[in-house]
Phi, psi and omega in degrees: 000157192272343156249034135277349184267334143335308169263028167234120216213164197231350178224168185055225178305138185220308173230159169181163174248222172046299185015079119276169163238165200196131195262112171267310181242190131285117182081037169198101167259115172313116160256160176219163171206154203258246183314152166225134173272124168248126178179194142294150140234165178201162174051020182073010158258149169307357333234166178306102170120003154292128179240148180262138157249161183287322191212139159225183165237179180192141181235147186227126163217106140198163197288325214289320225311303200287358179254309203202069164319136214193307199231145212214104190226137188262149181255170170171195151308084220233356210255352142255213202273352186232154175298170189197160175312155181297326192222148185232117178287134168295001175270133152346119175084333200256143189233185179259104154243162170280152145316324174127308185314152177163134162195169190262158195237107175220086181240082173101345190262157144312124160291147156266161180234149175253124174236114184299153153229178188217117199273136189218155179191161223291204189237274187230181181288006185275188171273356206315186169237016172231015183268113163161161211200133157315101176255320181159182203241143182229128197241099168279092190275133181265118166250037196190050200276349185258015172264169178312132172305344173262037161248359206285136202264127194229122180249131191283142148235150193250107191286295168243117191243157172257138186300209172303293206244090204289161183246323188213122172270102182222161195216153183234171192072047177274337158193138155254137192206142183305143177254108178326295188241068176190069223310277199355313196257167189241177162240132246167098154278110173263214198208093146250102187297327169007279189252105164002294186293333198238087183257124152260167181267148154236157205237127139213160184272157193206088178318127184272012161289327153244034160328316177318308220233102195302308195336320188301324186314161162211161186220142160323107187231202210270348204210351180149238180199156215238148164292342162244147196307295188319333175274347178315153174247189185272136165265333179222154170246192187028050197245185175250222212269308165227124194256156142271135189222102190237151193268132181264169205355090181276005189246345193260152167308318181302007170313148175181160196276168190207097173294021244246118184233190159240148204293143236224153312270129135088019168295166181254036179264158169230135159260134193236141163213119162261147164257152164251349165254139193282336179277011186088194016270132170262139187298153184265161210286191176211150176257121187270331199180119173274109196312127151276348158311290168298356139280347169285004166168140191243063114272335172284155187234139144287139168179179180059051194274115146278143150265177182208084178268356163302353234209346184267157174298161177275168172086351159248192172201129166320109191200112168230183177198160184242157185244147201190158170243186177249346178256112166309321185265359155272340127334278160356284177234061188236078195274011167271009168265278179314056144218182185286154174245152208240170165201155173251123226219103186298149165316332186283345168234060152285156179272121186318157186266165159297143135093053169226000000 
């Protein structure tokens, strides 16, 4: 498909995993990615003088994207001497993957455009690929999203942090969405990981004039909804780490809410769930599509599945996912592996939400 063949480059941004997506304009889309390879490849290996950063973007402007992606230019850190993330959290030890969530906000003003991160830092000294810890979600405001990226003035707000030893892990902006009935307001999903096995979806409203100022927020709770975090409740269970959550035919009856992840944990499924409501009840999942990687070799791993309808033909959906290993160095030295891989999934076999 042409867009694998977009991400697999032989010089510069060379690999990454998270490739969310974020509609900034019309024919301008926002990508984030999480870990990234900058570098050289030669021989289909990472080569000597390559480096990992935590996080880059990308930007795509042609009117074409849903037929025929083409131009496509990437970002990070350039101003010293080694490449470095496109974005850096101001707490010590702690980097940056996106959380997934992201839009631009244009209610009378210049847009804005938002982007959740999700702030992280190592556990202990080992080498492990599972060394790293939840510290809490950070809301990145863009006030200038219709500029090049590299003028774009970007402001950190620290939404939440989690201590050391956490009572509840939980992190937001795994998807953001205008709220139908409430210009005013945002949807705002999170991720509470608390128990590994069991990641629930969380639900809150976010005036969108302060997103920024957690205080403001309200969550989904056992009775409606509360002004405390601590009180959210679950809206979906068993999901994985990052979901995509987009409202589809927002003008039509047929409308309903769209779930998609990858099958928890660490399955080789891409799973769909619908709504008709963002708080539910969501439909039990359905496996929309079966990795093949990870029967080529069981070191490889699936994860992280988005959809992308802005970007899909119609009567589809856009859907991707990343491939990663458990041997760093078999990764290393495979570079058509650490990347998003993309599939196209008819609309007709999404799952009815309840009570349609």
């Amino acid at each position: 498909m042409e867009w694998n063949a977009l991400f697999h480059r032989t010089t510069g941004w060379t690999g990454a995993d998270g490739a969310a997506s974020i509609v900034l304009s019309q024919g301008r889309v926002l990508w984030l990615f999480g870990d990234t390879w900058i570098g050289p490849v030669r021989d289909n290996r990472h080569a000597e003088g390559s480096v990992i950063v935590n996080n880059t973007i990308a930007v795509h402007q042609d009117e074409r994207l849903r037929e025929a992606p083409e131009q496509v230019e990437f970002f990070w850190d350039e101003s010293g001497i080694r490449p470095a993330s496109w974005a850096t959290p101001g707490q010590p030890g702690e980097w940056f993957w996106p959380a997934g969530g992201g839009l631009v906000v244009r209610d009378g003003g210049e847009p804005r455009s938002l982007v959740f991160m999700t702030r992280l830092s190592r556990r202990d000294e080992s080498d492990s690929v599972w060394n790293f810890t939840c510290r809490g979600s950070t809301l990145l405001t863009i006030d200038n999203p219709d500029d090049d990226p590299s003028k774009w003035r970007i402001v950190q707000s620290t939404l939440t942090s989690i201590p050391a030893e956490p009572p509840l892990e939980r992190t937001w902006g795994t998807a953001v969405l205008p709220n139908p009935e409430d210009s005013a307001s945002l949807l705002v999903f999170g991720i509470d990981g608390t128990e590994p096995l069991n990641k629930r979806a969380l639900l809150a409203r976010a005036p969108a004039a302060s997103v920024d100022r957690f205080e403001t927020w309200r969550f989904r709770a056992a009775d409606g909804w509360s002004d405390t975090p601590s009180e959210a409740v679950p809206v979906v269970e068993n999901v994985a780490s990052e979901v995509s959550i987009h409202l589809l035919d927002a003008q039509s009856p047929e409308s309903r809410y769209i779930m998609i992840y990858s099958e928890p944990p660490l399955g080789s499924g891409i799973m769909a769930r619908t709504a008709l409501r963002p708080e539910g009840p969501w439909c039990d999942p359905v496996r929309l599509y079966e990795c093949p990687e990870p029967g080529q070799d069981p070191r490889n791993l699936v994860y992280s599945a988005k959809a992308h309808p802005h970007l899909s033909r119609e009567g589809e959906l856009l859907v991707s996912y990343c491939v990663n290993s458990t041997d760093f160095w078999h990764m290393a030295a495979n570079a058509d592996l650490y990347l998003p891989r993309f599939i196209r999934v008819p609309l007709a076999s999404l799952p009815a939400p309840i009570g349609e």
